[in-house]
KOLTIDO-261891 format. One line per 5 residues: for each residue x negated, y negated, z of C-alpha. Coordinates in Angstrom, 2 decimals. Example, Ala and Ser with C-alpha at 12.3 -4.5 7.8 and 13.67 -1.06 7.14 Angstrom:
BEGIN
-12.30 4.50 7.80  -13.67 1.06 7.14
% end
This chain:
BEGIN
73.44 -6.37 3.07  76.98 -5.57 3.83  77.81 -4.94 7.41  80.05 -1.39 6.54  83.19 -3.90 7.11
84.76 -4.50 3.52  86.85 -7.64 2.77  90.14 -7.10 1.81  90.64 -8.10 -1.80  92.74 -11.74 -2.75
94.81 -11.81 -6.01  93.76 -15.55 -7.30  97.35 -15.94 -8.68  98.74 -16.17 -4.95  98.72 -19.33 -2.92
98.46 -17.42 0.71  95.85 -19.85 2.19  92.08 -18.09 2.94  92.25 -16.47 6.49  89.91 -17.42 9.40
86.96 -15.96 9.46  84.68 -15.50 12.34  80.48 -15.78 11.53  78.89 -13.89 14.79  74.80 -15.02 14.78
73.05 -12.92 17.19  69.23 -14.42 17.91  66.91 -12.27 19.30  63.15 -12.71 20.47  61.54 -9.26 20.56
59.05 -8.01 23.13  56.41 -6.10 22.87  55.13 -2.57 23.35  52.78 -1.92 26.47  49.89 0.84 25.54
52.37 3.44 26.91  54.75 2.53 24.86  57.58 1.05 26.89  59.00 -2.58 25.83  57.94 -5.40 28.27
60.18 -6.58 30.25  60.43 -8.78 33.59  63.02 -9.71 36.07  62.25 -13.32 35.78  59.79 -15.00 32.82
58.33 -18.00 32.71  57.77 -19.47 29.08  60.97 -19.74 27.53  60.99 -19.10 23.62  60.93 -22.62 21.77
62.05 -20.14 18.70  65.05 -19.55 20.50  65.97 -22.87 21.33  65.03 -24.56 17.47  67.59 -21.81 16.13
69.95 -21.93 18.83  70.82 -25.81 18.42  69.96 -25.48 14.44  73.33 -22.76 14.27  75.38 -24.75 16.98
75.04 -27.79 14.69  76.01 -25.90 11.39  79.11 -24.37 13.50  80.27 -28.35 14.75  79.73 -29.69 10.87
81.82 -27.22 9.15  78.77 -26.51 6.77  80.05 -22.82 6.23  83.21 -24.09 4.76  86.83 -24.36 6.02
88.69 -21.88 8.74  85.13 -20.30 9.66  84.19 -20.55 13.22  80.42 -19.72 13.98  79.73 -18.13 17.46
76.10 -17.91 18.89  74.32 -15.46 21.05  71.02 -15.35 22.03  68.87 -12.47 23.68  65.36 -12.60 24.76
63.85 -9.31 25.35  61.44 -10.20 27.46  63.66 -10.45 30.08  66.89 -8.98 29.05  67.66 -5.39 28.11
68.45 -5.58 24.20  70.39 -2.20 23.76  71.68 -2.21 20.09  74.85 -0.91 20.47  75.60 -2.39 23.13
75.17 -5.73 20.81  77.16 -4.03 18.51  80.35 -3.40 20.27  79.74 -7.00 21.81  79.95 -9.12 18.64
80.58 -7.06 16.13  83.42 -8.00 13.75  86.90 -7.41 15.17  88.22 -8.10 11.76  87.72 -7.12 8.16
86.61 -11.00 7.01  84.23 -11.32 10.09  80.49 -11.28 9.72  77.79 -10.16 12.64  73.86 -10.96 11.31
71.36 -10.10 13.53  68.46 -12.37 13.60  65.15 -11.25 14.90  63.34 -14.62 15.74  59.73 -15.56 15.70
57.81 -12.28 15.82  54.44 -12.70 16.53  52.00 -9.58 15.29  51.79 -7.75 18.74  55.76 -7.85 18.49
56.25 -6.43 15.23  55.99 -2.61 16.45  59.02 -3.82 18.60  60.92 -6.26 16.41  60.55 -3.20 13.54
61.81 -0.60 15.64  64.77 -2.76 16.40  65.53 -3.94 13.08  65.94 -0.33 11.80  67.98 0.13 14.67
70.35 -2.63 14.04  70.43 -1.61 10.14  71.67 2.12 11.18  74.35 0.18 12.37  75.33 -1.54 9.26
74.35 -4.74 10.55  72.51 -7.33 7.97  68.90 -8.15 9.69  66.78 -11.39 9.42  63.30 -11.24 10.41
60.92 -13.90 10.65  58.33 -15.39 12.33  54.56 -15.65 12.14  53.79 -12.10 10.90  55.71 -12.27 8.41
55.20 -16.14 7.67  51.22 -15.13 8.13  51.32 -12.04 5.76  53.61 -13.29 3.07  51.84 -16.78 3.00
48.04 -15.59 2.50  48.98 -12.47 0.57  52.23 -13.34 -1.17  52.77 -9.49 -1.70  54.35 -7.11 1.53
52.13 -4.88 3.68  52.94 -1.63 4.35  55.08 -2.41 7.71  56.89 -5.76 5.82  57.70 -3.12 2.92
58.97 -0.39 5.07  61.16 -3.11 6.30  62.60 -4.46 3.00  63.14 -0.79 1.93  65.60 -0.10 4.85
67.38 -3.43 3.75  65.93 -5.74 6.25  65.90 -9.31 5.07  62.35 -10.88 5.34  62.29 -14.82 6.35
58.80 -16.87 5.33  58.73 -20.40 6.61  60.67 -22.94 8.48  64.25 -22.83 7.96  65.76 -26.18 9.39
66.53 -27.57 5.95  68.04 -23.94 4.13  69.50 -22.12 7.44  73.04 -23.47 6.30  72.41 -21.99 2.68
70.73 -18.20 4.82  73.72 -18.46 7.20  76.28 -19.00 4.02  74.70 -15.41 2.12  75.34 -13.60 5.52
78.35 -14.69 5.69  79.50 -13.75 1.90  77.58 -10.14 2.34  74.95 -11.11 -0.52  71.91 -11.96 2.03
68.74 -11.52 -0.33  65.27 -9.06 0.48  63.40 -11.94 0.99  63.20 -15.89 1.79  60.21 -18.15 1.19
60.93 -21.54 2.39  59.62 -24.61 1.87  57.97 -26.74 4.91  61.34 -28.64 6.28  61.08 -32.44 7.09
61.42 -32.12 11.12  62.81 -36.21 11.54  66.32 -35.31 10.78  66.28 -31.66 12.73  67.83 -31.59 15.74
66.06 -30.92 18.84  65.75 -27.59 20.51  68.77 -26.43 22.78  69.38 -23.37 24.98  71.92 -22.49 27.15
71.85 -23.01 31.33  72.37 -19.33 31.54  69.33 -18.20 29.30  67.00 -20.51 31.69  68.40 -18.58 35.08
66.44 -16.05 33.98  63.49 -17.59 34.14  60.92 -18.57 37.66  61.57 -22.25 37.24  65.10 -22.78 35.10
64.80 -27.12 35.32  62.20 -26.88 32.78  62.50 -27.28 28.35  60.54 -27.10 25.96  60.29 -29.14 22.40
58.10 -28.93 19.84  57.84 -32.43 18.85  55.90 -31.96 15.85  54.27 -29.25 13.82  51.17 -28.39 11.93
47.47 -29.12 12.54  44.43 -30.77 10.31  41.43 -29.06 11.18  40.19 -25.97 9.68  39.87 -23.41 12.72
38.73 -19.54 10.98  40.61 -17.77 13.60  43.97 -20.14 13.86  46.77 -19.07 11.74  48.92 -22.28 12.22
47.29 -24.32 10.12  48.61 -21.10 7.05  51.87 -21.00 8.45  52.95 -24.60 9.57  50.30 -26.41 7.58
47.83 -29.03 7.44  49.57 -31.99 7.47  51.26 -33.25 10.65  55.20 -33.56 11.13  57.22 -35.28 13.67
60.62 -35.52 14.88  62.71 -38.95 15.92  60.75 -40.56 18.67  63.98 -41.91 19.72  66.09 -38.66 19.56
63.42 -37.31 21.71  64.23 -39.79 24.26  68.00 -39.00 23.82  67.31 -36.14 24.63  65.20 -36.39 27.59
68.15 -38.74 29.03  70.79 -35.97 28.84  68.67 -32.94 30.33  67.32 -35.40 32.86  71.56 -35.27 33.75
71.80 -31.66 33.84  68.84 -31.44 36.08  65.86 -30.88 33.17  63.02 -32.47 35.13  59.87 -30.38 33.16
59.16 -30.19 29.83  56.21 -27.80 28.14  55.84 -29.54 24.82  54.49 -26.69 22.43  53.39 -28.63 19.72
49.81 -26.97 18.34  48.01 -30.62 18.86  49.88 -33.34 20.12  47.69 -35.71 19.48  47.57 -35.72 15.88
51.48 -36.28 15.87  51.17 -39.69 14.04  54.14 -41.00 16.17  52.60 -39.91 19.78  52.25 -43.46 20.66
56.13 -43.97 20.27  57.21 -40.66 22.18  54.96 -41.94 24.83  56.13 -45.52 24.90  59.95 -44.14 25.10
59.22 -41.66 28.10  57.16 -44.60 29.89  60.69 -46.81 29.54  62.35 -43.79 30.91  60.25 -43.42 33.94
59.51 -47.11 34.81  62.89 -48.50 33.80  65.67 -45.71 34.25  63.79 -43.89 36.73  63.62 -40.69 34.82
60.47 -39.12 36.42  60.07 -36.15 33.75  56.61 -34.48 34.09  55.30 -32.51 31.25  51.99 -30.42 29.81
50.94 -30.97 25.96  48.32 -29.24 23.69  45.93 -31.29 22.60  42.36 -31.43 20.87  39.16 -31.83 22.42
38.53 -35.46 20.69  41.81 -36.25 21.56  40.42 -38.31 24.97  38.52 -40.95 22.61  41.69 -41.85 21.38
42.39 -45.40 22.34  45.43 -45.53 24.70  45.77 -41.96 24.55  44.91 -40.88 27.57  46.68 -43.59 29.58
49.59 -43.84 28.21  49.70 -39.79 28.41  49.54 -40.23 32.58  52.24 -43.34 32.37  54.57 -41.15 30.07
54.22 -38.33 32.84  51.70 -35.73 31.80  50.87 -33.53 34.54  48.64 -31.05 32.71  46.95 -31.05 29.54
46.07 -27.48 27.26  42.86 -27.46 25.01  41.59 -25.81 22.94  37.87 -25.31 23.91  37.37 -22.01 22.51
33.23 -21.91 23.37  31.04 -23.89 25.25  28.21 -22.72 22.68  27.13 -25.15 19.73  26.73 -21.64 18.26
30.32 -20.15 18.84  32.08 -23.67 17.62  30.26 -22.95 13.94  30.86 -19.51 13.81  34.72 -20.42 14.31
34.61 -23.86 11.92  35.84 -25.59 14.94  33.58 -28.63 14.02  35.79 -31.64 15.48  34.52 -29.94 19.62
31.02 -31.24 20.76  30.19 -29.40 23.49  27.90 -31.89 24.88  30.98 -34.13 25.57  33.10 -31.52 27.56
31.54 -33.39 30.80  32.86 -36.45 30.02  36.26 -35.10 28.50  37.33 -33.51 31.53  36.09 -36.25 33.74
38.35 -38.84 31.50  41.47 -36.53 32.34  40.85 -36.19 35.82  40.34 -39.96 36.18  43.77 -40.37 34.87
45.20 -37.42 37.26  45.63 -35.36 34.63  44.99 -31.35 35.34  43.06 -29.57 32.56  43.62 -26.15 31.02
41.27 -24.56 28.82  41.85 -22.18 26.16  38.08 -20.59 25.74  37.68 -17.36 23.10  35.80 -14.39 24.33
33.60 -12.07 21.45  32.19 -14.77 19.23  28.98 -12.93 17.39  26.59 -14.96 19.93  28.55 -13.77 22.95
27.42 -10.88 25.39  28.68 -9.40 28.91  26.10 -11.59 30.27  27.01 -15.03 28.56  30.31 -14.39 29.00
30.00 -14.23 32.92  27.71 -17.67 32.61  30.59 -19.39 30.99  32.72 -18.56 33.16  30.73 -19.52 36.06
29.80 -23.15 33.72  33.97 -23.66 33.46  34.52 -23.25 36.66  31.49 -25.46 38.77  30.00 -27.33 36.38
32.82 -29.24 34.14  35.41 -28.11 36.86  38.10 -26.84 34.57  41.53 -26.72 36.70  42.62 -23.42 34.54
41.53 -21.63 32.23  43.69 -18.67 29.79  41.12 -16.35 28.04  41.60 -14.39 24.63  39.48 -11.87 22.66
38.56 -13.13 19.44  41.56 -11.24 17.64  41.80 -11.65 13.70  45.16 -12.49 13.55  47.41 -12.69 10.20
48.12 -15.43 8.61  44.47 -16.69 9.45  41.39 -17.04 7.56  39.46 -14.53 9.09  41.76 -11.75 8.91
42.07 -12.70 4.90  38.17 -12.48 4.71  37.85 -9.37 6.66  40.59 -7.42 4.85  39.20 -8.45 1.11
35.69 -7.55 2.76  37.01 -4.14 4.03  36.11 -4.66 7.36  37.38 -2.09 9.77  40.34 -3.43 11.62
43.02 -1.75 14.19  45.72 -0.31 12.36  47.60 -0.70 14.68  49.94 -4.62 14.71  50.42 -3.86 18.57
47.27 -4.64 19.25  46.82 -8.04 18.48  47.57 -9.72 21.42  44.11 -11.02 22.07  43.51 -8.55 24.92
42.63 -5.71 22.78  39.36 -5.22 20.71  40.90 -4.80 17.30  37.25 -5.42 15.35  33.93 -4.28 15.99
31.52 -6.25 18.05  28.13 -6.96 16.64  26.18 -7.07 19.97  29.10 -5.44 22.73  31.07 -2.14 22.97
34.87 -2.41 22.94  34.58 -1.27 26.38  31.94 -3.62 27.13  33.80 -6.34 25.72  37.35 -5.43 27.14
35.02 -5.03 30.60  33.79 -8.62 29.87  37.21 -10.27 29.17  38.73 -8.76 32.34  35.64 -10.16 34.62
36.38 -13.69 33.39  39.79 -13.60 34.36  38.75 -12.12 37.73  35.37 -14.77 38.47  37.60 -17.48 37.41
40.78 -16.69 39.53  38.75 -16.00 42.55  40.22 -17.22 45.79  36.74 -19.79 46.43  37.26 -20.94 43.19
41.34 -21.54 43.19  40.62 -23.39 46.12  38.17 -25.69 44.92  40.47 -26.94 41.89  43.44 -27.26 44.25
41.39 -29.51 47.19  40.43 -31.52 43.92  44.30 -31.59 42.81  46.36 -34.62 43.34  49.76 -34.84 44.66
51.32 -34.60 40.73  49.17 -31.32 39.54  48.91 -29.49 42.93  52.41 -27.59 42.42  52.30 -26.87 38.93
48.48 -25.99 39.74  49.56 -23.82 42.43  52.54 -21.66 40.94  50.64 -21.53 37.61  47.57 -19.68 39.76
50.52 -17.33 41.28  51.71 -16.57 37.74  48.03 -15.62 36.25  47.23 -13.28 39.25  50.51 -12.11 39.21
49.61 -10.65 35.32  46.72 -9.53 36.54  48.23 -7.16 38.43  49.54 -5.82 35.43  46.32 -6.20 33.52
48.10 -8.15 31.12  47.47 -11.93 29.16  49.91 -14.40 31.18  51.38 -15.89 28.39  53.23 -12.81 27.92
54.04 -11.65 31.35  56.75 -12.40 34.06  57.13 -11.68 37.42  58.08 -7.94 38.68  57.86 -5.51 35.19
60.93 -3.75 34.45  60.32 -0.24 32.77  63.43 1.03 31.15  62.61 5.05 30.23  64.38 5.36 27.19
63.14 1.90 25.60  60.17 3.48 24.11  58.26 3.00 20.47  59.61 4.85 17.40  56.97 7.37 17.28
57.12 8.43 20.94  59.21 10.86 23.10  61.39 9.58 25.41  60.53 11.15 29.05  63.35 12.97 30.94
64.44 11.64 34.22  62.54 13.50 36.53  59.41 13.35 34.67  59.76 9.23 34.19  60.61 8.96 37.85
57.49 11.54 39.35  55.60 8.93 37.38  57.22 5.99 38.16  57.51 5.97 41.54  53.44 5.75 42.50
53.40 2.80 39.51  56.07 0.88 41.50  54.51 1.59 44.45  51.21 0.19 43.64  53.02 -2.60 42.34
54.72 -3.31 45.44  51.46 -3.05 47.80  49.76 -5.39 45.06  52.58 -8.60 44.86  52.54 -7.67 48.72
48.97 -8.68 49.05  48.96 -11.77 46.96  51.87 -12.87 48.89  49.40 -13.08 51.79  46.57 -14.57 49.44
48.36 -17.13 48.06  49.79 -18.23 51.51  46.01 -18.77 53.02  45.44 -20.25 49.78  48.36 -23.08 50.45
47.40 -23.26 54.31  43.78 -23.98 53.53  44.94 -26.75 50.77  48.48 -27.67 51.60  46.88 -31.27 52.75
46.29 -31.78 48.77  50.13 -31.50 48.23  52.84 -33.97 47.83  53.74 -35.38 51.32  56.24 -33.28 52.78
57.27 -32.07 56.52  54.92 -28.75 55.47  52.29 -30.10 54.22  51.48 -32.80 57.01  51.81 -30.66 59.88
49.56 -30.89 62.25  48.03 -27.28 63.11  45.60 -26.13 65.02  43.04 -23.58 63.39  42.63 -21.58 66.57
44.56 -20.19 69.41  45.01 -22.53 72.19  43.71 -23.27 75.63  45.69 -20.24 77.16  44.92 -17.72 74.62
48.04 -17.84 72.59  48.05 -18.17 69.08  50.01 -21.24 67.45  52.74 -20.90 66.13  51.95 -21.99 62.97
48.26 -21.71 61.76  46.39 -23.22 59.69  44.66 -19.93 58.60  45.61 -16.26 58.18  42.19 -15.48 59.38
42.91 -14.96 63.32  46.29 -13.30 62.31  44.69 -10.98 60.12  41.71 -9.65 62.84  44.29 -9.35 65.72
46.17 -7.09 63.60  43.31 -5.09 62.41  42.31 -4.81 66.24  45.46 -3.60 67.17  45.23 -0.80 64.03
42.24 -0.10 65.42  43.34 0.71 68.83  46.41 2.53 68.16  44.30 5.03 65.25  41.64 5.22 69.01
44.60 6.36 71.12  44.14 3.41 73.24  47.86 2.26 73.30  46.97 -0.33 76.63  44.75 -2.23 74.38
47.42 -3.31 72.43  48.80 -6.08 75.00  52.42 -6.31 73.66  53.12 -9.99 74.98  49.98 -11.47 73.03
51.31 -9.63 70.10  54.84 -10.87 70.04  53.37 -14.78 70.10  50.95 -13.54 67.37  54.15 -12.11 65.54
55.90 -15.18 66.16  53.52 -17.16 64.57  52.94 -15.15 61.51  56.42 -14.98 60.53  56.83 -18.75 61.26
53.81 -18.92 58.97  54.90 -16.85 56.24  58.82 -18.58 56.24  56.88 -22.09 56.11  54.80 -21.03 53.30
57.81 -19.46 51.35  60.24 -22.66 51.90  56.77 -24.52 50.33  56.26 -22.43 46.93  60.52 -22.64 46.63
60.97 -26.72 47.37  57.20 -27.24 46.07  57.33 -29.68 43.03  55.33 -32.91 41.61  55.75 -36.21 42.31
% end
């Protein structure tokens, strides 16, 4: 695992005092491949990695202790592909070793399945280099811990020299960091499940969050693991059964100081908050912090679906500052919920779930599983239709039933031989990777992108948002403008940005790279498209706010007092309270110009129309900037 640098040998017999040595830790989050090929990338994101942020403040608090011994001095960087370029040597002339003690380990950092294409391509990369290479995450975590023996693409890996990581590494990063830095990293690390109380919380940088839509956001996992016995979960392999939690108190600490640096949302990613046996405390600390400091965080949390028959839970969830809530519904079929083992859900008490967190002002986001055996084109499109009127679900992220590794069904269906995708790019739970008993792959893939669109239609964002409150009509709002946004791109959300960047020479191992003039002829009419589409949902999303914009927090926008149709002398107003007049005098005055009949255009009328649609559209864009919860 040497980096190609070689220390310069030290006779013991001489007292010259060990020279400073420099440890360079590089993090990186991979992206992924998109079915062309090209890594995705986006000029702003919107999740941050929590995987970032655990190591980032895990090797910032090794560097202040000293743990890596005397005279070494321990300098982070972190990189997050999805959107930054990460060029390898560019990396490589940036913190390599400038001299012969220094160490440079590159550490590739929670790699899901659909990332390992891209995370393996770039650990190769970094190893032609002569770097050392860590990689870890839950492909590897999944494979290693239900198979205990490397696959093919973990082998191909450790053959090249690549370091493999399986587990959590809070309590043994100091001991990984220590091998890198002495050149005697080993193939492989199994670690044991740390004890998260003493960890410290996740940090990242004020520059790494500029990158993203909405940079006054963190997240924290604030406890790990799960105790039910989902088929198709794989964190319940990897992070285990029983629950762990970090310092109530340290949380609130923490809170405190990012509340200084202008941290005012939090996304806390824990897999089910609710069974975190200290929830109780975390929530009494925030409640202190918003009723007695004034520290008016809001935050979203996954929970379960028995979670709201928890006594206090709910309450104390809305007092603490919880403006949505993720669960995981998965099927609103008694059917489905067997087939999956996700016996804790009752369907027949969704009504009176949702209703609970609405009552408390809470929004609700469903997580709902398309292509259990029971499921068809046609009950899919009924679900849909039952999420959105019936039990009135605020939001709603969809995901073919993907076998991923690490979980129990993927361990059945490879000892079964079943026939699976090949192919780890895939499994990003908008693929069919398995056969369907009763759909096509096209059928099903047809299916999957239908919910999306019947749920996100403009009738039914509407309804949700003239049933929001003045806490969960923002985050309501600019979540809807993130999912159609990834629709455009025929993408899931939760790994999309805003405005893909396509760089031609980023491109999978095993495919050409085009040449300039070829990438650009095909290019240009991609970009194009794209432009016309984030054009037109500009517009959509602006009658979307006029027509609901009464449901927001109280501001100088949103209690205007506008007319919906021109006024007694024919002029429009200058600012509507619908797109709907704009729009058919400008498609009357297309129409007359294609008819020749230039008169009918009367330019006065359409200078006040202009007028008012750009006074309209500025309104609406200072709205979705300053637009936040209360």
């Amino acid at each position: 695992m040497e980096t190609g640098m070689p220390e310069r040998a030290v006779h013991p017999s001489t007292s010259a005092p060990r020279p400073e040595r420099a440890l360079n830790v590089v993090l990186i989050k991979p992206s992924r491949y998109d079915d062309e090929g090209y890594v995705v990338r986006h000029w702003r994101g919107v999740l941050p990695s929590n995987t970032l942020a655990v190591l980032y403040a895990l090797t910032e608090d090794l560097a202040r202790s000293g743990a890596l011994g005397p005279g070494v001095t321990v300098r982070t960087a972190i990189y997050d592909e999805t959107v930054e370029r990460v060029h390898p040597p560019s990396i490589a002339r940036r913190h390599g070793p400038r001299r012969p003690f220094d160490r440079t380990v590159i550490c590739l950092v929670g790699v899901q399945t659909n990332q390992f294409p891209r995370a393996a391509d770039l650990a190769l990369a970094f190893r032609g280099l002569g770097f050392p290479v860590l990689v870890g995450g839950f492909h590897v975590s999944g494979i290693l811990g239900l198979f205990h023996e490397p696959t093919r693409e973990l082998q191909e890996l450790l053959d090249a020299g690549v370091t493999l990581v399986n587990g959590e590494v809070e309590e043994t990063w100091g001991e990984t960091l220590t091998d890198a830095l002495a050149g005697r990293l080993r193939p492989r690390y199994d670690v044991a499940t740390p004890d998260l109380s003493r960890a410290p919380l996740p940090r990242i940088p004020a520059r790494y969050m500029r990158r993203f839509a909405y940079p006054h956001m963190a997240t924290v996992d604030v406890g790990r693991g799960c105790p039910f016995n989902c088929s198709f979960c794989s964190i319940i392999n990897v992070q285990g059964k029983k629950m762990r939690h970090r310092d109530p108190a340290a949380i609130g600490r923490a809170v405190r100081e990012n509340w200084k640096k202008g941290i005012d949302y939090y996304f806390f990613t824990d897999d089910n908050f609710s069974r975190n046996p200290c929830w109780e405390a975390i929530f009494d600390g925030l409640i202190r912090l918003r009723e007695q400091e004034g520290i008016r965080i809001d935050f979203m949390m996954q929970v379960d679906a028995v979670a709201w028959k928890m006594p206090r839970f709910i309450h104390k969830a809305a007092r603490a500052g919880a403006s949505q809530v993720f669960i995981g519904l998965e099927s609103i079929r008694p059917a489905n919920l067997k087939a999956a083992g996700k016996t804790q859900n009752r369907a027949g008490d969704y009504g009176a779930m949702f209703e609970a967190w609405h009552r408390a002002g809470i929004a609700c986001h469903v997580g709902y599983i398309l292509g259990f055996p029971e499921d068809t084109p046609e009950t899919i499109a009924q679900d849909v239709r039952d999420l959105r009127d019936a039990l009135q679900v605020d939001q709603a992220s969809f995901f073919m039933l993907t076998p991923i590794p690490g979980s129990r069904d993927h361990l059945e269906m490879v000892r079964k031989g079943v026939p699976l995708d090949a192919d780890p790019g895939n499994y990003d739970s908008f693929h069919p990777v398995m056969r369907h008993p009763r759909m096509t792959g096209e059928e099903w893939l047809e299916a999957y992108r239908g919910a999306w669109r019947e749920f996100y239609s403009f009738e039914g964002m509407r309804q949700a948002l003239l049933r929001s409150n003045d806490r969960t009509y923002w985050g309501l709002f600019k979540n809807y403008l993130w999912y159609r946004a990834a629709m455009i791109e025929d993408a899931h959300p939760m790994i999309t940005g805003f405005i893909r960047i396509k760089d031609r020479v980023e491109r999978r191992r095993c495919l050409a790279v085009e040449g300039r003039f070829a990438h650009l002829r095909r290019r240009m009419p991609e970009v194009w498209a794209l432009v016309r589409a984030y054009v037109r949902l500009f517009f959509e999303m602006e009658e979307l706010w006029l027509q609901t914009r009464h449901r927001a927090p109280a501001s100088i926008l949103s209690r205007m007092k506008l007319p919906t149709r021109p006024t007694w002398v024919a002029w429009p107003s200058f600012a509507p309270s619908t797109r709907r007049y704009l729009a058919e005098h400008w498609a009357s005055i297309r129409r007359a110009a294609r008819a020749g009949r230039i008169w009918a255009c009367r330019p006065l009328r359409s200078a006040f129309f202009l007028a008012s649609d750009v006074l309209c559209t500025a309104a609406f864009g200072f709205a979705l900037i300053g637009g936040r919860t209360r």
